[in-house]
N, C-alpha and C positions, 0 to 999 in steps of 0.2 A: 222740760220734757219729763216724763214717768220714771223713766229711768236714770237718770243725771244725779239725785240725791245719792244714789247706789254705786254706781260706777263713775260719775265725775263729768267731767267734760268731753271726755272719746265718744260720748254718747250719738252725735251724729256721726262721726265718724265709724263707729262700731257694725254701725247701721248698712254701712255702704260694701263691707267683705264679699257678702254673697256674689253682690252683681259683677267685682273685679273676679273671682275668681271660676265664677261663669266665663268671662271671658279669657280670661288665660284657659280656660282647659277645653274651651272650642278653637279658640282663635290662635292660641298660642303666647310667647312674650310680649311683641311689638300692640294685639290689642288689650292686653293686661296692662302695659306699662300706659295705653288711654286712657282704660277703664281708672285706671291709679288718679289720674288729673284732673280728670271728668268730674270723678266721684269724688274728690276734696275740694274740688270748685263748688260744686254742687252744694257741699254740707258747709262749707263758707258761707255762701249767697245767701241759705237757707235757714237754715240751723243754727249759725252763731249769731249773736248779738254785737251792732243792729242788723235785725234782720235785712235781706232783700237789698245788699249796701256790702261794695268790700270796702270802706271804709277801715282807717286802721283802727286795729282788735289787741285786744290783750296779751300781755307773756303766756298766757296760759292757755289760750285759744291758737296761738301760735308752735307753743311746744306739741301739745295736742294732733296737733295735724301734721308738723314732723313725725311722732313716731308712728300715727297710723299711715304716713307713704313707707317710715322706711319698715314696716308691718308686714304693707301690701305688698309692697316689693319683693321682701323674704315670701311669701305668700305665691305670689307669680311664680319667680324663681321655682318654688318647689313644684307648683304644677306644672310649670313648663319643663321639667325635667321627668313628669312623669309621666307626660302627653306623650314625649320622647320615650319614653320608656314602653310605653304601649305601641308606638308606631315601629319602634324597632322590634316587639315582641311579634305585632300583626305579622312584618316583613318576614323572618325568621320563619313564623308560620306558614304564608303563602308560599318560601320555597322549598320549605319541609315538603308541602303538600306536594308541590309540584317534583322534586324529587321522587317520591314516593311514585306518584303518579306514573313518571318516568321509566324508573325501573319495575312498573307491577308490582308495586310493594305495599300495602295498607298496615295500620297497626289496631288494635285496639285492646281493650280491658274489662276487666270479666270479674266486677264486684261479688264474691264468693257468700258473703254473710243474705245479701239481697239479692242475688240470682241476674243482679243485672248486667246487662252486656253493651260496652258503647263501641260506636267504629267512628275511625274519621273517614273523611268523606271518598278519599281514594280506596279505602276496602271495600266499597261497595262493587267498585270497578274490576277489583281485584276477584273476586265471584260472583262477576256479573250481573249482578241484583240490580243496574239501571237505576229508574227513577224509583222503584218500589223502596218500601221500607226495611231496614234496615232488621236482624233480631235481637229480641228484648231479652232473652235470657238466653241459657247453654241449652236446653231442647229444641228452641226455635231455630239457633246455628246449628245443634248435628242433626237438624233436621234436611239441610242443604248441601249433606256430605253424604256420599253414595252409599248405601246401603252396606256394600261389605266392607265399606272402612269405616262405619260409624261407629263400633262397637269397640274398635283398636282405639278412635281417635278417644274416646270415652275414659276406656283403662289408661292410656298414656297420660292423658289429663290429672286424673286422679292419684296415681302412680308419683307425676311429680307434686302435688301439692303435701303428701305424704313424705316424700325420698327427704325434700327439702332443695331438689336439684332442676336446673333448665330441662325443659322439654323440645326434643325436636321428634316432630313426624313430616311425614307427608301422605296424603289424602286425595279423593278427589270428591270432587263438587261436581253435579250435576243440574246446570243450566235447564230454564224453564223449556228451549226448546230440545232437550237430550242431550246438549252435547256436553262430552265429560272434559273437566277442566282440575290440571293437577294443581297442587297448593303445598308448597311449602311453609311450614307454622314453627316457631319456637317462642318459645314462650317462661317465664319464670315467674314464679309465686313471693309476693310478699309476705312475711310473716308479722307479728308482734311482740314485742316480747316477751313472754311468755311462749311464743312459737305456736301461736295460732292463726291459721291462713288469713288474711285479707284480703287481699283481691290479687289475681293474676295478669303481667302485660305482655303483651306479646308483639309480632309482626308477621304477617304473612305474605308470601310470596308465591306469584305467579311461574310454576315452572313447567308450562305444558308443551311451551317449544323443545325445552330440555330434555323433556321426556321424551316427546316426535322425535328428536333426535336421534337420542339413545338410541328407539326402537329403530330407526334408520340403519342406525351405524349395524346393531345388532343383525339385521335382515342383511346390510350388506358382507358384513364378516361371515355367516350361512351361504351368502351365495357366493363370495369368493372362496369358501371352502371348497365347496361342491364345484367350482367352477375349474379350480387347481388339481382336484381329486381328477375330472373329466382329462382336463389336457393331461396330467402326468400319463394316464391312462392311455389317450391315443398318443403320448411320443412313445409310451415302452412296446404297446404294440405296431408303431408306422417303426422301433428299433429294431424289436422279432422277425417283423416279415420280410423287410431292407434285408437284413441278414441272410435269414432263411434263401430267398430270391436272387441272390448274389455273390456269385464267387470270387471279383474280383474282388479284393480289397480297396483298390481304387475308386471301385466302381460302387462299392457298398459306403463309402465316406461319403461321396459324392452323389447320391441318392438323398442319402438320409439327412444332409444337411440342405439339399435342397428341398424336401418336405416340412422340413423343420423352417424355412422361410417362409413356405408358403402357407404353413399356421402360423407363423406372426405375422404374413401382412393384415391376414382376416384380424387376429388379433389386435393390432394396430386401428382398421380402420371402427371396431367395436367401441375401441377406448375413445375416440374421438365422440361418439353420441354416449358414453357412460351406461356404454353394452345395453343398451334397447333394438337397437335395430343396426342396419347394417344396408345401405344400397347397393342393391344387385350388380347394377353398373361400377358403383366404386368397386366391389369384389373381382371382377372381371378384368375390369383395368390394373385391377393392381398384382394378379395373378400373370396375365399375357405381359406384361410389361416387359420383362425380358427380350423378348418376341417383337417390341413393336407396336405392341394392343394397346387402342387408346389416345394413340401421338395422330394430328391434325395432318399428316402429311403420309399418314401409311395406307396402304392401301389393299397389302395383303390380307388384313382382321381386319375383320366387320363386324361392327357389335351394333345390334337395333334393336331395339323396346321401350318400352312402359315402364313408367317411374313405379319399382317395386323395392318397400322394403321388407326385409328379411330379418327374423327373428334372429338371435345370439345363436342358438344350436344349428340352424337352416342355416346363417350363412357359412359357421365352420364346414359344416358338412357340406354345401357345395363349392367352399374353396377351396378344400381337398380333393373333390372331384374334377372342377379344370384345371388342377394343377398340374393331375393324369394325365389326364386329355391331352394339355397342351406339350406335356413332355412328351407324350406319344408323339403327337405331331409334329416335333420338334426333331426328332430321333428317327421317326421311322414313314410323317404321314409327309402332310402339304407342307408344314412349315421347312422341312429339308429340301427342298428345291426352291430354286427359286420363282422359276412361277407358279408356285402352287399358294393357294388363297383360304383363308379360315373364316365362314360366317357362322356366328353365334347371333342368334334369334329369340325370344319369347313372348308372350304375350299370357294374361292370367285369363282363366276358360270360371264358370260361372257365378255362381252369386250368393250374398248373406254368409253367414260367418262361418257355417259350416258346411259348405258348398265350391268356396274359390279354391282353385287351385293353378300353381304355376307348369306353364307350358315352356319349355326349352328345348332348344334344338341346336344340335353342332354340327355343321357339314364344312367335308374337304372338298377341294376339285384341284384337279390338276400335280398334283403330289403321284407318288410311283402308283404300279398298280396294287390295288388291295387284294391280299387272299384271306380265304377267315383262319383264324390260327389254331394251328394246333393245340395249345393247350393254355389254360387259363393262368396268365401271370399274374405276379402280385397287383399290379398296376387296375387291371380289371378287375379285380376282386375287392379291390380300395373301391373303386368306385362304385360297384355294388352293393357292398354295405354301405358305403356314404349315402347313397342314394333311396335305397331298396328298407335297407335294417335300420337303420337309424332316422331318415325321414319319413318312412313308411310310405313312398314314391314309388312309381313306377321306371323300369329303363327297356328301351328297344335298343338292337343293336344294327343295323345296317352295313353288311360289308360289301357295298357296291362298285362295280368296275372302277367308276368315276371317282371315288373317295369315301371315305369313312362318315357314318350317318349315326349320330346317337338322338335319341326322343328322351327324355323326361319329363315325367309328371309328377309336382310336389303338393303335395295338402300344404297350404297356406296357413292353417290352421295347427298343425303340427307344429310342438314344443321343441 
């Protein structure tokens, strides 16, 4: 052969490297250690003398083909450790990415000297970018970041490549269909030494739930304030009037902690829908209940309607109102006797959102005789402003032989 005066007798053997270590770095050890046997059967048969004949062959034909197995073998060995080496870097990768993925988190890098900008595949996810491309430099990316935070995210950027220090911002991104998406970024700058920038890496994160949150939490701290400000408000004045209204002392304890219950049932059944609404009927049951109201076997309350809910302010205000009512009745109307009988009625009168309004009705019978009274107690004047100032409602007052007659009329729509 051409080459054999040069290198010797390895010369068929020499020949055969490529194709084992082709096959170690597709196949792995097991077809490297074939390719090994294959390929020195092969350059035996072929290549040594006699050809075409394994006939026995010389010392030197034989030493020869020892060391290019034990060659091939170190040769394997090292691919098959690097196969390994890539298939565990692959792994490592996919659950990087997956990771990432996971949490909303993408990373990428921001080549400073050539303007270029790589993501891996989850930051695309992480601002929405979809199947689109990806951007190529830093104008192309603050170009996907909302208009009044692009100028921040710009000097911050700059800022650290300068300080010499991590950056952290947060920003938002604006989705091709509007919708704004927040990003948490940090990021730190390479230098060289000499202290000249290289390129910048970073990670960003998706923190738009965290955001919604915040501004949750915030809206509901605002409205539990204003919600706290309101009740403290009506106990110091349901404490003024109690007062004012009442001479016994007994009797001023015992008022005022009974209205003070009857703002925490409403309060109670509030917290149960996370203060949105409020059913009419749970208000009512949970007001008359002392009384009776509500229980499957009573018969002197009647309670009949339409499934109405009621707004957080609507229902306070009218469970302060038959809390009145029913104390009245309780003390002076139907519910002091024993056969005297309480229906409570409503039904909502017309339509569209600034139109319905709720219809209620409270009648006695059979309770002493009614006179209309002499002068307006606290009791009645709670329930006028509940009614009247506060829901912007109307009230009738009926004081008929038969029993006590009240009409109300509430905007549905009133806050």
């Amino acid at each position: 052969m051409a080459l054999e005066p040069a290198i010797g007798p390895m010369t068929p053997y020499i020949t055969m490297f490529p194709a084992v270590l082709l096959a170690s770095v597709i196949g792995g050890f097991g077809p490297g250690l074939l390719a090994i046997l294959l390929s020195a059967a092969t350059a035996q048969y072929i290549f040594v003398e006699p050809r075409f004949s394994f006939a026995p062959v010389s010392v030197t034909s034989v030493t020869s083909a020892f060391f290019y197995v034990l060659s091939a073998f170190l040769m394997v060995l090292t691919a098959t450790a690097m196969r390994r080496a890539v298939e565990r870097l692959e792994t490592a990768q996919q659950k990087l990415l997956a990771a990432l993925e996971a949490s909303n988190t993408g990373t990428w890098r921001w080549d400073i000297k050539s303007d270029a900008v790589e993501w891996d595949p989850a930051m695309a996810n992480v601002v929405g970018l979809g199947e689109r491309l990806p951007p190529r430099n830093l104008e192309e990316f603050l170009a996907l970041i909302h208009p009044r935070d692009r100028e921040r995210v710009r000097r911050a950027t700059a800022q650290a490549i300068v300080d010499r220090v991590p950056s952290e911002i947060e920003f938002r991104i604006v989705l091709p269909d509007g919708e704004e998406r927040w990003i948490y970024d940090r990021g730190r700058g390479v230098h060289d030494g000499e202290g000249r920038p290289l390129y910048m890496v970073g990670a960003c994160l998706n923190i738009t739930e965290r955001k919604r949150a915040e501004q949750r939490q915030n809206l509901l701290l605002h409205e539990l304030n204003h919600r706290v400000k309101n009740t403290l408000a009506t106990v110091q004045s349901l404490a003024v009037q109690t007062f004012r209204s009442s001479k016994n002392p007994a009797d001023i304890q015992k008022d005022f902690m009974a209205r003070l219950l009857a703002l925490s049932a409403t309060h109670n059944i509030l917290t149960q829908t996370l203060w949105e609404s409020a059913s009419i009927r749970d208000i009512l049951e949970a007001e008359l209940s002392p009384y009776g109201g509500g229980g499957p076997e009573q018969e002197r309350i009647r309670i009949e309607g339409e499934d109405v809910l009621l707004k957080p302010q609507q229902a306070l205000s009218l469970g302060m109102a038959i809390h009145e009512l029913s104390t009245n009745a309780a003390k002076h109307g139907a519910l002091s006797t024993a056969d005297g009988q309480t229906s409570i009625s409503w039904h909502v009168e017309g339509a569209g959102q600034e139109g319905r309004q709720l219809v209620l009705r409270w009648s006695e019978q059979g309770g002493p005789s009614v006179d209309g009274p002499r002068s307006r107690g606290f009791g009645t004047r709670l329930i006028e402003r509940s009614v009247v100032h506060e829901l912007g409602g109307t009230m009738e007052v009926n004081f008929a032989p038969a029993g006590l007659e009240y009409l109300f009329k509430v905007p549905l729509t009133a806050s």
